[in-house]
LOLO-923376 format. One record per residue (C-alpha): x, y, z; residue number from 1; residue in one letter. Coordinates in steps of 0.25 Angstrom, whole numbers, plus 5000, padded with zeros to 4 digits. Layout:
REM LOLO-923376
x=X | y=Y | z=Z | pos=NUM | code=a;
...
END
This chain:
REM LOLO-923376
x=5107 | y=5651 | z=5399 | pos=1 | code=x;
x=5119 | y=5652 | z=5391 | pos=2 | code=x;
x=5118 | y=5644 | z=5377 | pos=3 | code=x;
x=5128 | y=5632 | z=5382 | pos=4 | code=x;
x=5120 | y=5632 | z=5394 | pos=5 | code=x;
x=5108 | y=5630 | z=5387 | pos=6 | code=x;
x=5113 | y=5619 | z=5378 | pos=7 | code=x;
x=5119 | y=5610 | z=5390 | pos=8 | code=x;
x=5106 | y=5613 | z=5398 | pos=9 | code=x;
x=5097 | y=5607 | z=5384 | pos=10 | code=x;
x=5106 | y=5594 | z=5383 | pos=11 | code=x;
x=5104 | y=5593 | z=5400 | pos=12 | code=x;
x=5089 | y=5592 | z=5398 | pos=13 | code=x;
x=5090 | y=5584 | z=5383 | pos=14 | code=x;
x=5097 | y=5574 | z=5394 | pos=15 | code=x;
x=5089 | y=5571 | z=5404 | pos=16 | code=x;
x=5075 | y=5571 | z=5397 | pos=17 | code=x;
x=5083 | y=5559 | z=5389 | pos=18 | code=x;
x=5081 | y=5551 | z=5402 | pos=19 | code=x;
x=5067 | y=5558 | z=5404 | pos=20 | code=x;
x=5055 | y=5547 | z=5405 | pos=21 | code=x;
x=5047 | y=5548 | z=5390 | pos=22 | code=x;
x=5057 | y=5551 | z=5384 | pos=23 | code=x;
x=5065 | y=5543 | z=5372 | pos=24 | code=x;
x=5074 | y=5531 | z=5377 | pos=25 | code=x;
x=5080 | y=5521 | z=5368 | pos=26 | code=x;
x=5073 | y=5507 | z=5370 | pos=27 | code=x;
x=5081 | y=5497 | z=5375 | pos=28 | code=x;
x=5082 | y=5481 | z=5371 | pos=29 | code=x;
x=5077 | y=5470 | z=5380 | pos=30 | code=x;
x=5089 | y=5469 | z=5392 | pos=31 | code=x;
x=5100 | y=5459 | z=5388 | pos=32 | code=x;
x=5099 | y=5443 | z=5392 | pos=33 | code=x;
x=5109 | y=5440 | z=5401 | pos=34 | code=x;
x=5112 | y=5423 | z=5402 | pos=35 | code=x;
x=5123 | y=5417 | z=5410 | pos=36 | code=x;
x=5132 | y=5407 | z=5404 | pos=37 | code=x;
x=5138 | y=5396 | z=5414 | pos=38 | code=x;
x=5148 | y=5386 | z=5411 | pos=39 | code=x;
x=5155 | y=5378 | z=5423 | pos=40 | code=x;
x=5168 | y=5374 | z=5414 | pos=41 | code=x;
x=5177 | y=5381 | z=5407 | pos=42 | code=x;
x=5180 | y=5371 | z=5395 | pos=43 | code=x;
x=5176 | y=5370 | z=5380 | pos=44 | code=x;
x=5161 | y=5365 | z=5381 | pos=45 | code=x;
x=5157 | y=5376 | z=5391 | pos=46 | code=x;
x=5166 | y=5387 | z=5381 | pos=47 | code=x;
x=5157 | y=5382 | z=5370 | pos=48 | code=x;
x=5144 | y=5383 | z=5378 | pos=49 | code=x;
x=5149 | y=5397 | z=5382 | pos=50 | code=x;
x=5152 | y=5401 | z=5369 | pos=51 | code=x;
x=5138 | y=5396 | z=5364 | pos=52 | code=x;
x=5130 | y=5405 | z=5374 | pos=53 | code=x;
x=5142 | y=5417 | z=5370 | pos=54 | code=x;
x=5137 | y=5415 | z=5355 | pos=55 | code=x;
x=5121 | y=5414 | z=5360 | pos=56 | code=x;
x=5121 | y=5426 | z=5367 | pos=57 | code=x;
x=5128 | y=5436 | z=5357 | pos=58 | code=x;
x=5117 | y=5431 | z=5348 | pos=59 | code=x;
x=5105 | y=5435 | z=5357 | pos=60 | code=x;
x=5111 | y=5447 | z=5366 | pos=61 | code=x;
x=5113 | y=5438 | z=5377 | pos=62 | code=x;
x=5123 | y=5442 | z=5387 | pos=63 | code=x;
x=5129 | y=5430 | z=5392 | pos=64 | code=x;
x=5136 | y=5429 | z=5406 | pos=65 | code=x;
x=5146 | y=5418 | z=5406 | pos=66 | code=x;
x=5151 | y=5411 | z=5419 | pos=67 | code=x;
x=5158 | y=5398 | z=5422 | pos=68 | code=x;
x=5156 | y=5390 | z=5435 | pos=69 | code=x;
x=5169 | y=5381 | z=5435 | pos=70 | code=x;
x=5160 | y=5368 | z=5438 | pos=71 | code=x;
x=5159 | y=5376 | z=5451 | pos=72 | code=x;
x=5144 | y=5373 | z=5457 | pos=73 | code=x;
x=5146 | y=5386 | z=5467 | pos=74 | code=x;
x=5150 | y=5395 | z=5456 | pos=75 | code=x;
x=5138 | y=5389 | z=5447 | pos=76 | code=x;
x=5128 | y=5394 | z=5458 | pos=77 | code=x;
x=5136 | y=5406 | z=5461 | pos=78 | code=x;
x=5135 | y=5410 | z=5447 | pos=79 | code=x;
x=5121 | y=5406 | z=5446 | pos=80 | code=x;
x=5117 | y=5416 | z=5458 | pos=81 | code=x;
x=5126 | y=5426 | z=5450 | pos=82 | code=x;
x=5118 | y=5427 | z=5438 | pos=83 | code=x;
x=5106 | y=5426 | z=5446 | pos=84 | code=x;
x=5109 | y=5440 | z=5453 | pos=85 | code=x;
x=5113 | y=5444 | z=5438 | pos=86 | code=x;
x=5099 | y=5442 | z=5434 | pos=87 | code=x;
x=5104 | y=5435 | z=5421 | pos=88 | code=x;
x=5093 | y=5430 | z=5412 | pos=89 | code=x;
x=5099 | y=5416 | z=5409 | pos=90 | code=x;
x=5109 | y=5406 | z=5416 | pos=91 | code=x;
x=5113 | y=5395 | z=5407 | pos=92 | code=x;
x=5123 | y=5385 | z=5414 | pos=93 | code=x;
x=5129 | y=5371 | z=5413 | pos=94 | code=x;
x=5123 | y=5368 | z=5428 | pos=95 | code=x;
x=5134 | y=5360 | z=5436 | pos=96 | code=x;
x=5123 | y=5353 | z=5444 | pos=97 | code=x;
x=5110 | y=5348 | z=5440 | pos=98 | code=x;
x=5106 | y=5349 | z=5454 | pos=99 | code=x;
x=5116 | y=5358 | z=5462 | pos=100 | code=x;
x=5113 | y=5370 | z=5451 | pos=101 | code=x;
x=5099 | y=5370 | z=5451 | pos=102 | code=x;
x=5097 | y=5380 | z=5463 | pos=103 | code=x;
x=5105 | y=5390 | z=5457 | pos=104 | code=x;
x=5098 | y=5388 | z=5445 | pos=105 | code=x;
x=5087 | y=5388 | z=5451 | pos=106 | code=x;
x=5087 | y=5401 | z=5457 | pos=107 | code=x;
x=5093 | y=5406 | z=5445 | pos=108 | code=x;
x=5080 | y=5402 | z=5436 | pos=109 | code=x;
x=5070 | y=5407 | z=5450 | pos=110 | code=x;
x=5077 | y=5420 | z=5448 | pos=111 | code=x;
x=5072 | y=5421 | z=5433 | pos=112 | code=x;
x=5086 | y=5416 | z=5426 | pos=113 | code=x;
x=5084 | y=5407 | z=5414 | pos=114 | code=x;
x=5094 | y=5394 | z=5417 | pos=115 | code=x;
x=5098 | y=5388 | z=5407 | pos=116 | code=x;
x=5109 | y=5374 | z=5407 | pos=117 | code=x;
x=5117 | y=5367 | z=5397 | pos=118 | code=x;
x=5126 | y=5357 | z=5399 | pos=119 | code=x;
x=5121 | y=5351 | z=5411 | pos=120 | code=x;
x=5109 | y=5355 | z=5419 | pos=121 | code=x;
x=5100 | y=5354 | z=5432 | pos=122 | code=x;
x=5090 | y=5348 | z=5437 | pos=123 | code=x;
x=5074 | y=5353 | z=5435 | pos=124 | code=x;
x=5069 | y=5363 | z=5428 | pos=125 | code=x;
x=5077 | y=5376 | z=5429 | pos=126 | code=x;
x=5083 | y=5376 | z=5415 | pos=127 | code=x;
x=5076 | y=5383 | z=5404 | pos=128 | code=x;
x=5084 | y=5376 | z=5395 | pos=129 | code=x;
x=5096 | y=5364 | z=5395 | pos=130 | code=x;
x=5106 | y=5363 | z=5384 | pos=131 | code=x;
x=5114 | y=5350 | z=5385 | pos=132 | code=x;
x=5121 | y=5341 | z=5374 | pos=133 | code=x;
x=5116 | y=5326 | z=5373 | pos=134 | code=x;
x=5126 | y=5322 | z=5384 | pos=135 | code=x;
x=5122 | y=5308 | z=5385 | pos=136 | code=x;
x=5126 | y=5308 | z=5368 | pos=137 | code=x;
x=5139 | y=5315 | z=5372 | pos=138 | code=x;
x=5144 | y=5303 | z=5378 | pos=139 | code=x;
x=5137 | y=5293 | z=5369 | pos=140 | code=x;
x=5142 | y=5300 | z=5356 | pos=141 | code=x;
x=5157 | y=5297 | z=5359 | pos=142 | code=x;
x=5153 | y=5284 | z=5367 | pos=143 | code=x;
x=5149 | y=5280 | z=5354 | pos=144 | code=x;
x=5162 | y=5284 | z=5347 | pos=145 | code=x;
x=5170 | y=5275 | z=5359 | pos=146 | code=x;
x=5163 | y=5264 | z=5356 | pos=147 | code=x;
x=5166 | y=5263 | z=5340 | pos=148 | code=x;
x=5180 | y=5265 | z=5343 | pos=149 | code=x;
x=5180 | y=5256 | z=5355 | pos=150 | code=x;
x=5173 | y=5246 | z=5345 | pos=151 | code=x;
x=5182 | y=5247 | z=5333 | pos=152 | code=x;
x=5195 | y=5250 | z=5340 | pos=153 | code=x;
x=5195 | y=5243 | z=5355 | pos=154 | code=x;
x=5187 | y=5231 | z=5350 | pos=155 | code=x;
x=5176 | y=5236 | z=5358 | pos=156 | code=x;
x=5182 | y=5235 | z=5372 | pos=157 | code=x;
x=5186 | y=5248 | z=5377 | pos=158 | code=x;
x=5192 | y=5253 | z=5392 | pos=159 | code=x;
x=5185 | y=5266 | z=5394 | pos=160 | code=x;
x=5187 | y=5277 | z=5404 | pos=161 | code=x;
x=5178 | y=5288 | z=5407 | pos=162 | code=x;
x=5179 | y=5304 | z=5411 | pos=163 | code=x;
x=5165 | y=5310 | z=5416 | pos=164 | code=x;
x=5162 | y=5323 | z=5424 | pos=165 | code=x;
x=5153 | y=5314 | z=5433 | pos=166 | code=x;
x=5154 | y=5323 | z=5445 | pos=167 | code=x;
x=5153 | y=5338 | z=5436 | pos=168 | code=x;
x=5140 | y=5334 | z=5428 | pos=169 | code=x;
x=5135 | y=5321 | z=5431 | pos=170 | code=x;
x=5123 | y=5320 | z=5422 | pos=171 | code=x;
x=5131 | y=5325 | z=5410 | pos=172 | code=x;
x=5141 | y=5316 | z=5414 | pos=173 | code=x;
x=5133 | y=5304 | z=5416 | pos=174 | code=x;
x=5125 | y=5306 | z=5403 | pos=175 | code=x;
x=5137 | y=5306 | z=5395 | pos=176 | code=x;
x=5144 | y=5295 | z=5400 | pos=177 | code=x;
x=5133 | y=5287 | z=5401 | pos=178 | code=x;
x=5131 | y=5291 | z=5386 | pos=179 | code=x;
x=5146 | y=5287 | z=5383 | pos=180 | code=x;
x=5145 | y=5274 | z=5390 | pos=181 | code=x;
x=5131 | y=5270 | z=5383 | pos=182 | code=x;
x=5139 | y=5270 | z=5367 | pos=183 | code=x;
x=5149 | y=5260 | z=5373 | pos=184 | code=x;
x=5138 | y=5250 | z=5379 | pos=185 | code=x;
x=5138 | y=5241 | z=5370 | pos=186 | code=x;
x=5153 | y=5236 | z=5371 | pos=187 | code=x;
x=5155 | y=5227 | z=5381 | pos=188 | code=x;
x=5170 | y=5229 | z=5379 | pos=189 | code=x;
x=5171 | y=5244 | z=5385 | pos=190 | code=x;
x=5172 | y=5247 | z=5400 | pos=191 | code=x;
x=5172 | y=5258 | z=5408 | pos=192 | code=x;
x=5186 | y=5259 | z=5416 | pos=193 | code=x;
x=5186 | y=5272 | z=5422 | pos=194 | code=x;
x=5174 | y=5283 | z=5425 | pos=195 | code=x;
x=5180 | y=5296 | z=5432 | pos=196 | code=x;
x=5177 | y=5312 | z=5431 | pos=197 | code=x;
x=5184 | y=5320 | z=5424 | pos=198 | code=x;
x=5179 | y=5331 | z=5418 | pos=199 | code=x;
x=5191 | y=5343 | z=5416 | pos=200 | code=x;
x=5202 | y=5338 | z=5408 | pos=201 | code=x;
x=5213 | y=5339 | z=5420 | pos=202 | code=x;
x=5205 | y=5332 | z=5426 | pos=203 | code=x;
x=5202 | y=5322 | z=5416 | pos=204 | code=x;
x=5218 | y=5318 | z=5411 | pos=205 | code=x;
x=5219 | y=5316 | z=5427 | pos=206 | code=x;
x=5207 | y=5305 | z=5427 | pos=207 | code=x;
x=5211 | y=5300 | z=5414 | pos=208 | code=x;
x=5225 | y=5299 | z=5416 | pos=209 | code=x;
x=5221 | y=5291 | z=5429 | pos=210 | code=x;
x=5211 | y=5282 | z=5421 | pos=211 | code=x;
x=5222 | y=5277 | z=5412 | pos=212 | code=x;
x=5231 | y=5275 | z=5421 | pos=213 | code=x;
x=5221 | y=5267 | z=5430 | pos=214 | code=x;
x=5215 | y=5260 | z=5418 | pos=215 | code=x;
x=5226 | y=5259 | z=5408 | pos=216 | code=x;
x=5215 | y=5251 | z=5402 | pos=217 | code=x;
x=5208 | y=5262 | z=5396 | pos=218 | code=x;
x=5207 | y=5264 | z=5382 | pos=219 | code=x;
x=5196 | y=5276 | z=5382 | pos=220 | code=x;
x=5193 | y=5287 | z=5389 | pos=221 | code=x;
x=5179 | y=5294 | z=5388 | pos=222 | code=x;
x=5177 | y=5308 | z=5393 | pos=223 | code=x;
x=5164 | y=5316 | z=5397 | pos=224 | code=x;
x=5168 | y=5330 | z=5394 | pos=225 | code=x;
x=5179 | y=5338 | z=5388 | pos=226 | code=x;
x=5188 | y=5340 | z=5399 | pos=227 | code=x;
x=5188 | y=5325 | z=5402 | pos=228 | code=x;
x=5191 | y=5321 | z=5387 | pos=229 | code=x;
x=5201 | y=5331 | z=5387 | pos=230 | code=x;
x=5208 | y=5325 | z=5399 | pos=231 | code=x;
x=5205 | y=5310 | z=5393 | pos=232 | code=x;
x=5214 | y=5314 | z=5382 | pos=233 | code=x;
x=5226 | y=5321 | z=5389 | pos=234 | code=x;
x=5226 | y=5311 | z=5400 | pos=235 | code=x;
x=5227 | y=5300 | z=5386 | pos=236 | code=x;
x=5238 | y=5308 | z=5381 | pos=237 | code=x;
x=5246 | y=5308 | z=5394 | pos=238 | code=x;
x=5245 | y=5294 | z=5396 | pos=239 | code=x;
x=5252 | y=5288 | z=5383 | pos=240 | code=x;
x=5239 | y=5282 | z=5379 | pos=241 | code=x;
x=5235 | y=5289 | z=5367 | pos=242 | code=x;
x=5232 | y=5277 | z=5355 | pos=243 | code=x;
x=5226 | y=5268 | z=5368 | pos=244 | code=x;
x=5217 | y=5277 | z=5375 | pos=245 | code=x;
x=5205 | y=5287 | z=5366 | pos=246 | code=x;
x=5198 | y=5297 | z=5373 | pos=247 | code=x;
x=5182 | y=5299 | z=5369 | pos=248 | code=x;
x=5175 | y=5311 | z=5376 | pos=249 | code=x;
x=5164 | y=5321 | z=5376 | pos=250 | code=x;
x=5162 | y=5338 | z=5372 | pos=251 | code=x;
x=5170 | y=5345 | z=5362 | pos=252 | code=x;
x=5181 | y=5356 | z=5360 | pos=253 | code=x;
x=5192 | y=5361 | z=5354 | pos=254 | code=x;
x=5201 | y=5352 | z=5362 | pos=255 | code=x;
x=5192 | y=5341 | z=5361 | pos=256 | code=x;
x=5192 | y=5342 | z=5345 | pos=257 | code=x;
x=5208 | y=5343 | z=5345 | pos=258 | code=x;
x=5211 | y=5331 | z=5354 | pos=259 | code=x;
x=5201 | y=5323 | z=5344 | pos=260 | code=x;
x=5209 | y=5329 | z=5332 | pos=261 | code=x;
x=5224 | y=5325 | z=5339 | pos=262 | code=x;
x=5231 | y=5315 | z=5335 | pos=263 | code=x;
x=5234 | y=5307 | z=5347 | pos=264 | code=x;
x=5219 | y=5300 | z=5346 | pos=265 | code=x;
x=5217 | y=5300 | z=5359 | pos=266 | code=x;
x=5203 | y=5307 | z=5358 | pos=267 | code=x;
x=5192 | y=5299 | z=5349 | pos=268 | code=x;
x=5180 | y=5307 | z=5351 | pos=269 | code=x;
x=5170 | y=5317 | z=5359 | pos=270 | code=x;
x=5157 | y=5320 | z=5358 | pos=271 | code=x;
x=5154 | y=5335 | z=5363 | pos=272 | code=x;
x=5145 | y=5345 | z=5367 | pos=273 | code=x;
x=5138 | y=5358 | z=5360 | pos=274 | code=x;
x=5143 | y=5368 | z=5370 | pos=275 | code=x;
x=5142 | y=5380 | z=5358 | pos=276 | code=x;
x=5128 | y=5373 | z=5357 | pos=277 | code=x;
x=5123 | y=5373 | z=5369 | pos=278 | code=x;
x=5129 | y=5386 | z=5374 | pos=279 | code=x;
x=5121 | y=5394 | z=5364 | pos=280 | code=x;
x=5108 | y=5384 | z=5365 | pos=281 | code=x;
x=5109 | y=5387 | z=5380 | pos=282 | code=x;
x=5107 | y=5403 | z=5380 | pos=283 | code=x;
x=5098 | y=5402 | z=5369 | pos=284 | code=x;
x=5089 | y=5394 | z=5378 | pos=285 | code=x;
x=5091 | y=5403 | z=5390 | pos=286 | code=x;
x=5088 | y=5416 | z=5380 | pos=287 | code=x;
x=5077 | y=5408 | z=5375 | pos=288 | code=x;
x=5070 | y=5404 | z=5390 | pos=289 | code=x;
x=5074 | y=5419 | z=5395 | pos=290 | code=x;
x=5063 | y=5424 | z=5385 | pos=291 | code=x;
x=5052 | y=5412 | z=5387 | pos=292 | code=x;
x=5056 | y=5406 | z=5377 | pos=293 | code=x;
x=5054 | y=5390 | z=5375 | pos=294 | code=x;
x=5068 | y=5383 | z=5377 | pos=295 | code=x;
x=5070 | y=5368 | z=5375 | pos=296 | code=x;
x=5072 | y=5362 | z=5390 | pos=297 | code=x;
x=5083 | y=5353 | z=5386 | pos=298 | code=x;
x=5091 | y=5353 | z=5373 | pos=299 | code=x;
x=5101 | y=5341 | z=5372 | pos=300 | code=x;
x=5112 | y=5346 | z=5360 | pos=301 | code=x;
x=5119 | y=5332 | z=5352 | pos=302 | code=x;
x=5135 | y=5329 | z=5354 | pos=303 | code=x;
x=5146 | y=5331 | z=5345 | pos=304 | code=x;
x=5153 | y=5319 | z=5342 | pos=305 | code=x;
x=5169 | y=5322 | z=5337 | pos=306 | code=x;
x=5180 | y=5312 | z=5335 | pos=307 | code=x;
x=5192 | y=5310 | z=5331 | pos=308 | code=x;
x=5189 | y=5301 | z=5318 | pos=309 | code=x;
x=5181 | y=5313 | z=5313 | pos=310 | code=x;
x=5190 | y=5324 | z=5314 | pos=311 | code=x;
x=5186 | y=5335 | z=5303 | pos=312 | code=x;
x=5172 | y=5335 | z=5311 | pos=313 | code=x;
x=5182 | y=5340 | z=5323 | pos=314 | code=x;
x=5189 | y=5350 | z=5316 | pos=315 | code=x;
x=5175 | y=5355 | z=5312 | pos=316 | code=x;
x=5171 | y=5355 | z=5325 | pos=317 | code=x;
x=5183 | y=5362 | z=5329 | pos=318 | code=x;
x=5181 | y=5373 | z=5321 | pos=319 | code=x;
x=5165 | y=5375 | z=5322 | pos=320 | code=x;
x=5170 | y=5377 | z=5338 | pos=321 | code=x;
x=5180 | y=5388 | z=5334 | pos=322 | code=x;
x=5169 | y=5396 | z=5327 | pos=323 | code=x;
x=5160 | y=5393 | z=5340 | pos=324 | code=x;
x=5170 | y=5400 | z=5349 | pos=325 | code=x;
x=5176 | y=5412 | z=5343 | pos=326 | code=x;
END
């Protein structure tokens, strides 16, 4: 055997006794968690909640598998079985249904999945842990702004419209109407003229629009959500009544924080949600249940009250959400 032959034929056998049972192999760590995100919306609550379980799972070595339904209950439930044939350890989603996604939540959890909601969730006992914000204060919080101004500028009579998202989420939207309506119980002078959905904001300056043109009556407008304040104050805008309709609605934004600093006066106030919050609350508690540990069952996070007569506290908003998305 020549002397290359040699050499080739030691560094053959240094090779395969590398992969020879006993001999020395570099430990490896425990596997990597792997927790799907779900939003059904693409707007700036759920881009907030996203960026929240982004941030939460850098921090712990989670990979996180985002997805979007499109408010779609089909592609919930498709996605649902997809993560299930994945063998993801966690599924944390905003459930469209409190009765029509438990199945596939359901099967999810019998097949060893942590579920976890946010948001909204389902009926019975399948979530390890929800995350919610007070959504009953939501309303109230702004309901109780309206009224101060209803009292010291309308004379405490007021012609109020309303924008819900009945038919998208009805507990959530039930709770915080109810809760908007509640801080205005005690003026006899207010009515409810006008109830509709509307909860994107296209659709919202189209039901607003019609609202003032049906009721011309109508001096405020309440919204639910982003969308539907959005579409409040466009829909404001195009009718010429900006200085005889305000607008007072519910979450938080960019957008939301720039109509409140404009100088047409249209928007007065919103009380939002903590989607950064409760993005990063929500994968912490499914890491948490993953490795047996105790999670709280429910945990209820307060509003966030911003209004036009304290603008510096917008500005900083503003800018605390900047650092949260870059």
């Amino acid at each position: 055997m020549t002397r290359a032959y040699h050499v080739l034929f030691v560094l053959y056998i240094a090779l395969l006794t590398m992969g020879l049972p006993g001999c020395t192999k570099k430990e490896e760590g425990p596997p990597q968690r792997r927790i799907a995100g779900m939003v059904y919306q693409e707007d700036q609550f759920f881009r907030l909640v996203l960026f929240g379980m982004r941030h939460a799972a850098k921090q712990e070595g989670v990979e996180l598998l985002e997805a979007n339904s499109g408010s779609r209950p089909d592609r919930e439930i498709q996605l649902v079985n997809t993560y299930i044939a994945q063998k993801v350890d966690a599924i944390i989603i905003s459930p469209l249904s409190a009765r029509a996604s438990v199945s596939a939540l359901e099967r999810a959890r019998n097949h060893g999945i942590t579920v976890v909601t946010y948001n909204t969730t389902i009926e019975g006992t399948v979530p390890a842990s929800y995350i919610e914000s007070d959504q009953t204060d939501l309303g109230a919080s702004t309901g109780r702004v309206a009224r101060e101004y209803i009292e010291k500028q309308l004379g405490g009579k007021a012609n109020i419209a309303i924008l819900a998202f009945l038919s998208q989420a009805p507990e959530q939207s039930v709770q915080r109407t109810e809760g908007f309506k509640s801080a205005l119980k005690a003026l006899p002078g207010v009515r409810i003229v006008a109830e509709q959905d509307a909860w994107l904001a296209e659709q919202a300056v189209k039901k607003a629009g019609d609202i003032l043109t049906a009721h011309p009556e109508v001096n405020i407008i309440w919204a639910a959500n982003e969308g539907g304040t959005v579409g409040a104050v466009m829909a404001v805008k195009n009718a010429g009544k900006a200085g005889k309709v305000v607008v007072f609605g519910t979450d938080t934004g960019e957008q939301l924080a720039d109509l409140l600093l404009a100088d047409d006066g249209i928007l007065l106030a919103v009380t939002g949600q903590r989607p950064f919050e409760i993005g990063t609350l929500a994968l912490r508690a499914a890491l948490k249940a993953i490795k047996g540990e105790r999670v709280e069952s429910r945990t209820a996070l307060p509003g966030l009250l911003l209004t036009r007569a304290a603008p510096d506290s917008v500005q900083a908003f503003k800018k605390h959400l900047q650092t949260l998305i870059q």
